[in-house]
C-alpha positions in Angstrom: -14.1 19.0 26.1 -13.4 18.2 22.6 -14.7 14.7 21.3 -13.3 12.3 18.5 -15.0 9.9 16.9 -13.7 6.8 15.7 -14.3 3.8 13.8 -12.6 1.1 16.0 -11.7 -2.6 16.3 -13.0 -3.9 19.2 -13.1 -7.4 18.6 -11.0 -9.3 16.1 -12.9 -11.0 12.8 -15.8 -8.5 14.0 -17.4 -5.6 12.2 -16.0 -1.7 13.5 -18.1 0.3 15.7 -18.0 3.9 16.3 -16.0 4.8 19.8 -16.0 8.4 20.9 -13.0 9.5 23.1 -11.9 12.9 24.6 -9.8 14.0 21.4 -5.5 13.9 22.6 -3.8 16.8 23.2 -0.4 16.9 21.6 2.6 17.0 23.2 6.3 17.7 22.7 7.4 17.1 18.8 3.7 15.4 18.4 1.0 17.3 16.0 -2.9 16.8 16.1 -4.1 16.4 12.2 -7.7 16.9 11.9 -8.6 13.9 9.2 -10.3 14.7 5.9 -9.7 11.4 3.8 -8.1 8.3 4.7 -8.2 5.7 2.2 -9.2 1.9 2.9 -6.3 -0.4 1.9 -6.0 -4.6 2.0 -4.2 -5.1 4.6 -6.4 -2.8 7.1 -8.6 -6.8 6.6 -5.3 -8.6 7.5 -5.2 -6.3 10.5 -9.1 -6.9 11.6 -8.6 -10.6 11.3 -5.9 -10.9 13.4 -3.9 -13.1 11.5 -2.0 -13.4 8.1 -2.2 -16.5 6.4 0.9 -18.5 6.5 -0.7 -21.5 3.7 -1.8 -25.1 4.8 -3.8 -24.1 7.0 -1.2 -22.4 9.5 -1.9 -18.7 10.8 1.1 -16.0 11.9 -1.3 -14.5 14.9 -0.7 -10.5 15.1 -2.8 -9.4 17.5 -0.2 -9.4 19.7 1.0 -6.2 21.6 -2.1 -4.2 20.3 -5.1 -3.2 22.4 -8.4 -2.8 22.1 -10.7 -0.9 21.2 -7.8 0.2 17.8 -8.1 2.6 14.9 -6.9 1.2 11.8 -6.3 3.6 8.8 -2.8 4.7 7.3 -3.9 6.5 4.4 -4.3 10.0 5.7 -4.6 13.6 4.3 -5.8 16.2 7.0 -5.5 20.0 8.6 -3.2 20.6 11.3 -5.3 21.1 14.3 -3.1 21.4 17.0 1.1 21.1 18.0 3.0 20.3 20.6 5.7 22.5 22.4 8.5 21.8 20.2 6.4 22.3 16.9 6.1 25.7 15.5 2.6 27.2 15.7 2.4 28.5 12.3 1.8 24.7 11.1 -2.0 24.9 12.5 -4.4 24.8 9.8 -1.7 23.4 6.9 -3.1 20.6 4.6 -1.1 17.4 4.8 -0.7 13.9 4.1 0.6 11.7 6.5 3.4 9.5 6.4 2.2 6.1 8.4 5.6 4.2 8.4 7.1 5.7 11.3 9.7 4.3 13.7 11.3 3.8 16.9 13.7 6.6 16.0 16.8 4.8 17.8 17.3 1.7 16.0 20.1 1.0 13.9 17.5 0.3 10.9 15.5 4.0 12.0 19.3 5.8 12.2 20.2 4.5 8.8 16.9 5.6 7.0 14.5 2.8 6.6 11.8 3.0 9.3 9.9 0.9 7.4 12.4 -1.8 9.0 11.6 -1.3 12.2 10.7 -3.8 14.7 9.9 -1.5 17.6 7.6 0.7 15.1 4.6 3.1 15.3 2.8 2.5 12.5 0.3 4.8 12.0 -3.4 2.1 12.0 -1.1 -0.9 12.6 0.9 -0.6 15.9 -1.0 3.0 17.1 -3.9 4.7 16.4 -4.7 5.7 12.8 -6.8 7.4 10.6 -10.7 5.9 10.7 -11.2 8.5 12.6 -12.0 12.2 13.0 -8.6 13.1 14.3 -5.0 11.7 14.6 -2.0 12.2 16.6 1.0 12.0 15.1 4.1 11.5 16.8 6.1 14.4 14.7 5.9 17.1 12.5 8.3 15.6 10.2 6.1 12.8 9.1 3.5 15.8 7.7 4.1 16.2 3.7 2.7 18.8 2.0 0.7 17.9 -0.7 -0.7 21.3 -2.7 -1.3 21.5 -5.8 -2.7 17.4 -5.6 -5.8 16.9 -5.1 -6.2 15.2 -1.6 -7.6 11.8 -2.4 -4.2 11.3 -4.5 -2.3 12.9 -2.0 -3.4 10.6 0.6 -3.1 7.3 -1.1 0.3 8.0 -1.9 1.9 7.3 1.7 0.8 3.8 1.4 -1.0 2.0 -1.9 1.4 5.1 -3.6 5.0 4.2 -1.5 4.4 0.5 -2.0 4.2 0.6 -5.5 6.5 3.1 -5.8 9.4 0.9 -4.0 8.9 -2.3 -5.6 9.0 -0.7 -8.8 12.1 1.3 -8.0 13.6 -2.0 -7.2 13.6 -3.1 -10.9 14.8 0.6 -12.2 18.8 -0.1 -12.3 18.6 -4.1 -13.7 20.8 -4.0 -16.7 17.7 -5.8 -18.9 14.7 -4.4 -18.7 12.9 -5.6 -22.1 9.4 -6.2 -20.6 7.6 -5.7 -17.6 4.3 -7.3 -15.4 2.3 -6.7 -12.2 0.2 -8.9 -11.4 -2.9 -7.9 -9.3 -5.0 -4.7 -10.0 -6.1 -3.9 -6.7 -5.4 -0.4 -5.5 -1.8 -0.8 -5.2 -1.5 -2.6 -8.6 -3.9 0.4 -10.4 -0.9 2.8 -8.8 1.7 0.6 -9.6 0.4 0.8 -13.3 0.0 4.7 -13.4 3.5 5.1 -11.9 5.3 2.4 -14.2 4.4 4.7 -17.2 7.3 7.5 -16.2 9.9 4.9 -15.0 9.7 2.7 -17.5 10.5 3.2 -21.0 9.3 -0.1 -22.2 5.1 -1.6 -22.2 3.6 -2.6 -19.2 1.8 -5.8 -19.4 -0.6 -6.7 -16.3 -2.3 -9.6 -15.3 -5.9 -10.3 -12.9 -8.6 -12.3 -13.1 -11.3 -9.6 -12.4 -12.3 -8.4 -16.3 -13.2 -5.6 -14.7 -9.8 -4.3 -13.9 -8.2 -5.9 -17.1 -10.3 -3.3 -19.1 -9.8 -0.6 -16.1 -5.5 -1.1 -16.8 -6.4 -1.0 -20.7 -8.2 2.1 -20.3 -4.8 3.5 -17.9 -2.1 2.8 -20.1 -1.6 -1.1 -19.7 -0.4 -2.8 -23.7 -1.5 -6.1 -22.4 -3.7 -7.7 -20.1 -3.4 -11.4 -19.6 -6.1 -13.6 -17.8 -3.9 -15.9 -15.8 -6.7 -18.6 -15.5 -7.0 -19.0 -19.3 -6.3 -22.4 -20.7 -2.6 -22.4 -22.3 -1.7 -19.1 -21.3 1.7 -19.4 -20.1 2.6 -21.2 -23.2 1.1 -18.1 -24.7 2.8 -15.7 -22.8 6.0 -17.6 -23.6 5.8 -17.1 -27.3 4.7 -14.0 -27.0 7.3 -12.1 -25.2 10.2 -14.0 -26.4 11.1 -16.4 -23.2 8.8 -14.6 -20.7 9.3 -11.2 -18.7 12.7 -9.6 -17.6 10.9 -8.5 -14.6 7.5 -8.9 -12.1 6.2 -7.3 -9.9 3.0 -9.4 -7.9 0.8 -6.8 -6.6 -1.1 -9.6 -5.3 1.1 -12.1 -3.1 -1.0 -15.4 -3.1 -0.1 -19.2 -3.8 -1.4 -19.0 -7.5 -0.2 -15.3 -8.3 3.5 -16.3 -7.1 3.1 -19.6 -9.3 2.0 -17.8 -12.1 5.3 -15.2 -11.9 7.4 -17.6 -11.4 6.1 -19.4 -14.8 6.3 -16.2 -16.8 9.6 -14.7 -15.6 12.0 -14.8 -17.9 16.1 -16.8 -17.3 18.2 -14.1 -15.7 14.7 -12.2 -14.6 13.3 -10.5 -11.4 9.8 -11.1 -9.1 9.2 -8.5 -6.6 6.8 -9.3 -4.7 4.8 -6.8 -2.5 1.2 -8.4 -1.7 -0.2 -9.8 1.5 -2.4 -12.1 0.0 -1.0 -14.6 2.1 -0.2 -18.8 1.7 3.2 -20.2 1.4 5.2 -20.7 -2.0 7.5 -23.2 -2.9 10.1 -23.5 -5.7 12.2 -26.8 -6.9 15.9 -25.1 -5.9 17.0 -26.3 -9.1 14.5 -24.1 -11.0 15.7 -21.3 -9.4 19.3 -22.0 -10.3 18.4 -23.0 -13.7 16.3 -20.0 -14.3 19.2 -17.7 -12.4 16.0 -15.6 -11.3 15.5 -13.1 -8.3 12.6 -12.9 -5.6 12.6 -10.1 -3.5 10.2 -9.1 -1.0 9.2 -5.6 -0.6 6.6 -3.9 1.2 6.1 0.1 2.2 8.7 2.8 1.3 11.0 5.4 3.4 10.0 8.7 4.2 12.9 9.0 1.7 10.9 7.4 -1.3 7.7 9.3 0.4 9.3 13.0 0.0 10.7 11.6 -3.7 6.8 10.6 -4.6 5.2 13.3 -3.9 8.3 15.8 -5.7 7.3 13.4 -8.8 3.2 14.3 -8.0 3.1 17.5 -7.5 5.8 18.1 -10.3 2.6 16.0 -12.8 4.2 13.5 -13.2 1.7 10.9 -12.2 -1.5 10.1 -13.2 -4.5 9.8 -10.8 -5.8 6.1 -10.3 -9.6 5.2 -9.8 -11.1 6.3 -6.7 -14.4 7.1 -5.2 -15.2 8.9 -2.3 -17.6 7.7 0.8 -18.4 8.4 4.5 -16.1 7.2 6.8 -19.0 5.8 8.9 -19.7 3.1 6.0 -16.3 1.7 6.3 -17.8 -1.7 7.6 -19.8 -1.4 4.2 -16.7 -1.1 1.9 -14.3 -3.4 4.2 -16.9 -6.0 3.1 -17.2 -5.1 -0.6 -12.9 -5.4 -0.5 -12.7 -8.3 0.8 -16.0 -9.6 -1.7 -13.4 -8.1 -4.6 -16.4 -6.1 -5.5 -13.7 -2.7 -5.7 -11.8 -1.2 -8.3 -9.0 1.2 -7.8 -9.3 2.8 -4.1 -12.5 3.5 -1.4 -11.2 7.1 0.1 -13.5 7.6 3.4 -14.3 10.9 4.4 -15.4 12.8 7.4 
């Protein structure tokens, strides 16, 4: 009997634990990927709390409709183990990454493309089972991407930290002025957000955190600016310098004090995306919005769609690596705690 070992949540706000199980056999359209990296992303904390922060001191509780003991994880590269009936057999032992954002299938959001949508999902280490693990079942073949020639740490992080950034960004591509652009927060979505901006966008990339750390760490990757949104005057600063502020935002990060800083830099006639899960509430005087005929748009993870694009654009070299480091997957615990100390730069890829 074949065994896999997991790192699981068994109790919310609690540290993981190893859990062995009798590993699942796959069924149907279903494949068995043996797991060589998955990466360790923010929201894999949102998950182990069990609650995202809604701001003054109110909680949105999502624990609901998962059980325990869970394996969280969505950033997965692997070998294909083992298929179902309805899978060809000449997939076993292929190198993939995983796509995580998978749907119901049957919905009219799932028919029409954008899985990411759906409310009845399987998200790979949110609603079912993912990749903290030494194994992983997923539900089909068609969610496996092939990856060669990237190396598989990159490969990996591009079906989340890579799609997410990848998305928000393409939703400032087609705005008709695009003289400037920011992201704010430089965790490992921001880092890829920054690598990525480089061959969509013709203009400078300016960023924004308040870790030193990865100011120098964008310098170093391509960033023109970096902006310390806690120094005195800076907005005023920020003002002068760009001409009226920035045609476009994206915040990486997703907090009460990141939104309040966009929102004080973006240009009249400009465009916030914003895709982190920081968490708080924001609020705007309506007739600052009106007045400042800005855009906010909320975005987070991409389609298989914008996976399949991603990857053409990696493996074709057109994207940079971002900072990563590799470490056992049975120190998870370890690095969940240095994440959420904001003692990481760029992305912790676990490995079995």
């Amino acid at each position: 009997m074949a065994l896999m070992h997991r790192q699981s949540l068994v109790k919310f706000d609690a540290p993981l634990c190893e859990t062995i199980v009798e590993t699942p056999k796959p069924k149907g359209k279903e494949v068995l990927v043996r797991i060589e990296r998955c990466g360790l992303c923010h929201s894999d904390l949102h998950i182990q709390d069990g609650y995202a922060d809604l701001g003054g001191g109110k909680r949105l509780d999502t624990t609901r409709g998962m059980t325990l003991p869970f394996t969280l994880g969505h950033e997965i590269a692997g070998v294909v183990e083992e298929v179902g009936a309805d899978v060809a057999s000449s997939l076993v032992g292929a190198k993939r990454a995983v796509f995580p954002w998978i749907g119901c299938g049957q919905c009219r959001d799932c028919l029409n493309g954008d899985e990411n949508l759906c409310v009845k999902n399987r998200f790979l280490g949110v609603s079912i089972d993912g990749g903290f693990a030494s194994h992983v079942l997923v539900p089909d073949a068609r969610y496996l991407l092939e990856y060669d020639p990237l190396p598989i740490n990159q490969a990996a992080t591009l079906m989340c930290s890579g799609v997410t950034a990848y998305g928000a960004l393409k939703r400032l591509v087609d705005r008709p002025r695009q003289r400037n652009l920011l992201l704010i927060g430089l965790g490992g979505v921001g880092m890829m957000g920054l690598s990525f901006a480089q061959s969509m966008f013709k203009q400078k990339i300016s960023v924004a955190d308040l870790s030193p750390a990865a100011r120098e760490t964008a310098l170093k990757n391509g960033a023109s600016v970096a902006y310390d949104p806690s120094e005195q005057d800076i907005v005023k600063r920020i003002m002068k310098e760009t001409e009226g502020g920035f045609d476009e935002v994206v915040d990486f990060a997703g907090n009460e004090k990141s939104m309040a800083f966009a929102v004080s830099v973006v240009a009249r006639g400009g465009k916030i995306v914003v895709s982190g899960l920081m968490g708080g509430s924001f609020n705007l005087p309506m007739v600052q919005w009106i007045y400042k005929r800005m855009t906010i748009e909320g975005f987070m993870v991409g389609t298989l769609a914008e996976g399949h694009e991603l990857m053409a654009l990696a493996r074709a070299g057109k994207i940079k690596p971002t900072p990563m480091r590799e470490e056992p997957m049975a120190d998870v615990q370890k690095w969940i705690d240095a994440l959420r100390g904001g003692k990481v730069v760029g992305r912790i890829m676990l490995k079995n």
